[in-house]
Structures are given as C-alpha cells and as structure tokens.
N, C-alpha and C positions, 0 to 999 in steps of 0.2 A: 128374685133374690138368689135363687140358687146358680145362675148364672154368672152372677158377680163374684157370688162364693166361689165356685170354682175355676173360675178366672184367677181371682187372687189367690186362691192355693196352688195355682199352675206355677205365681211368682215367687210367692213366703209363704211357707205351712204355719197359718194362724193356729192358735188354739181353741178350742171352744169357748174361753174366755175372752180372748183378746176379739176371734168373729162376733162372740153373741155384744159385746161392748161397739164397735164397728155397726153391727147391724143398729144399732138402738141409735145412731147419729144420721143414719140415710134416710133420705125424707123421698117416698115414690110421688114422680109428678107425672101427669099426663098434657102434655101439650101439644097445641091445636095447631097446625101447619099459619104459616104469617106471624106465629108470637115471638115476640122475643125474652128468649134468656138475659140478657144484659145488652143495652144501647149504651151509643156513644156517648160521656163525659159518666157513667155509674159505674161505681170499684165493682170488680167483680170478687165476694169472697166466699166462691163454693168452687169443687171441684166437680165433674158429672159424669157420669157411664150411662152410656146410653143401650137401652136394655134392647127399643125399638125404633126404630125410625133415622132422619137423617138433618142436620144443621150445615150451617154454613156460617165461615167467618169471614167478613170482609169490614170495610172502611170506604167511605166517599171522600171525593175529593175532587172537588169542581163540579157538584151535581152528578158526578159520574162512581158507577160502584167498581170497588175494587174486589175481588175475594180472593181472600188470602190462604181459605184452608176448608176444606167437606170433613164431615165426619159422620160416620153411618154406626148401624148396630155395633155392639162389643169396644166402640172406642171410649176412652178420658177424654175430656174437654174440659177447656178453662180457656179466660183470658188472663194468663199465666204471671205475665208480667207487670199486669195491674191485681192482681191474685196477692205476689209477693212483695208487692212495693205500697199496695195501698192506695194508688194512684188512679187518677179515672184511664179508663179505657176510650184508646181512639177507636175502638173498632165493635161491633154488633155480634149478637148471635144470634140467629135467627132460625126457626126450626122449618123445614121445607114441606115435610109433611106431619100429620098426626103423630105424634110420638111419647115412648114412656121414657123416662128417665130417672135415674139415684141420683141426689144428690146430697154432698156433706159441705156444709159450712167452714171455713177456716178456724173458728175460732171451737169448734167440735173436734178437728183435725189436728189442731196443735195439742188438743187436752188429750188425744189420743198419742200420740207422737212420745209426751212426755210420762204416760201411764206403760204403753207397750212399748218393749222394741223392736218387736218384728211389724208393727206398723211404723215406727219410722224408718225403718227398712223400705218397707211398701212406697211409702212419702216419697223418698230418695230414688224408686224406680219411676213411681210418676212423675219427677222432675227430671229427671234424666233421659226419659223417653219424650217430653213433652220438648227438652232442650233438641233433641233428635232429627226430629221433626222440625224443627225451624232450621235447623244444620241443614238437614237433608235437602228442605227448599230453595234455600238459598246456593246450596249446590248445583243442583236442577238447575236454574237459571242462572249458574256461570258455564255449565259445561253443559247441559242437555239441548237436544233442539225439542223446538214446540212438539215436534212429532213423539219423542222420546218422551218428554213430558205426559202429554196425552195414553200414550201407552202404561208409564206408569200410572196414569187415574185408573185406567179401564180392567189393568190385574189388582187395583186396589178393591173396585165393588162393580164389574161391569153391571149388575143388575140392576141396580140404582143409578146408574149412571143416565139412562134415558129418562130419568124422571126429572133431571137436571136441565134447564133451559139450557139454549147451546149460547146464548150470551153470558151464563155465566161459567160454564166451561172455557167460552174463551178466556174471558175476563181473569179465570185462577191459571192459565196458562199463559199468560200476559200477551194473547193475541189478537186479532181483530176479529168478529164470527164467519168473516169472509175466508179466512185461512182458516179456520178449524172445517168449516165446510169441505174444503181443499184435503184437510188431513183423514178425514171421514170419506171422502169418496177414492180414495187411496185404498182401502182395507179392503 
C-alpha cells in the first residue's frame, strides 16, 4: 500500500483524508499466473496497479492471439474503453505470473471523483496516460521499425522481459517469431 501512496503523491498530494477515503475503496488481490482479470465479451469496471507481477493484454482473432500491451510492476491497467463506455471488452487480461494487485471499482471511483478534487485530478491523469499509451502505440507502428519497437520493450522492463514467451513478443510487436529471432541475435 505504501507504494501506491507514494506513487500517487508523486502525481497529487492527497490529503490524509482524501488517501485514508482512496485507501478504504482498494481491494489487495493476489493472482495466480494463467488467471484472468477480465475476458472477452465482460465490462471491465475496475481500474488496477499492480504492486507485483506482470499481465498482458491481447485479443484473438482467427484462433490466433494478438497482444496488444504488457504491463509489469508500478503500472495502471484497465480495459479503458470498455471501463468508460460500459461496453464488453474485445480483448483479455491475463496475468503472466504470480501476482499482487489494488484494485478500485468504477462505481467507488466516481463516488470518489465527486467527494475529492484532487482525486479527480488523479482520474484525469489516469486517463490521460492511459489515452498515451494507446497514442504512443499506434505511433510505434506508423513510424518505428519492429527493431525500434523491441528496443522500446526492453528499456521498458528488460528483466521481465525473458519471462515473456518470444511468440508473444513477437505477436505485440506485430511480427513473425522468425524476425524477432533475427532482431535478438543482432544485439
């Protein structure tokens, strides 16, 4: 807990009010690598920080997986836009290994939103980083090549990163595991 505390005080100096009200909505889970946080066609309405461990977000699509985004210790996660819309999610989350996680529900997060303002302050950085990060990717694959891509993964969490099958490595770099092979014995 003290982690997230000061994570978010890095963003908006909470109060002792407004944290101890925040901390009273986070619920600690521990989940077991293969679980999943939310599958395909269920709304997702929590947001999560992950205290340990490492998830992945992808989508199938002809029997085939796609992943769309990793996230390791110290990140937010959501499926954002079934988050805000209500809507089911085309896509999984699934946790890679053993891991702990906070999570707040939307409907604890809005009653927070409209009690504090420096948590809807906070709200407004999580959406805006969350919006970032889909920016950011979608940039990556108009302008990066798969190599520069991969480079970005590897200053993201090189340690984790071998824990990562190399098919799904390829897979969130939109390549084949024959070229990431390729990109790997380059280094």
């Amino acid at each position: 807990m003290d982690a997230i505390k000061t994570y978010l005080n890095g963003l908006v100096k909470l109060s002792d009010a407004e944290w101890a009200d925040f901390e009273k909505c986070l619920r600690k889970e521990t989940v077991t690598r293969k679980s999943f946080l939310l599958k395909e066609g269920q709304v997702c309405n929590f947001l999560a920080f992950i205290g340990n461990g490492m998830f992945r977000f992808y989508t199938t699509e002809g029997g085939e997986e796609k992943v769309t985004a990793f996230f390791f210790s110290g990140d937010f996660f959501s499926n954002y836009r079934s988050f805000l819309t209500g809507f089911p999610s085309r896509h999984y989350i699934e946790a890679m290994q053993d891991s702990v996680i906070f999570m707040i529900e939307k409907k604890d997060l809005l009653a927070l939103y409209d009690k504090h303002r420096n948590l809807e302050r906070l709200g407004r950085f999580f959406a805006e980083n969350l919006y970032l990060g889909v920016a950011n990717r979608l940039d990556s694959f108009l302008f990066d090549s798969p190599k520069e891509r991969y480079d970005d993964l590897v200053r993201r969490n090189s340690k984790l990163l071998n824990a990562i099958p190399q098919y799904m490595v390829a897979s969130y770099l939109g390549i084949k595991p024959e070229s990431l092979s390729r990109i790997r014995a380059r280094k």
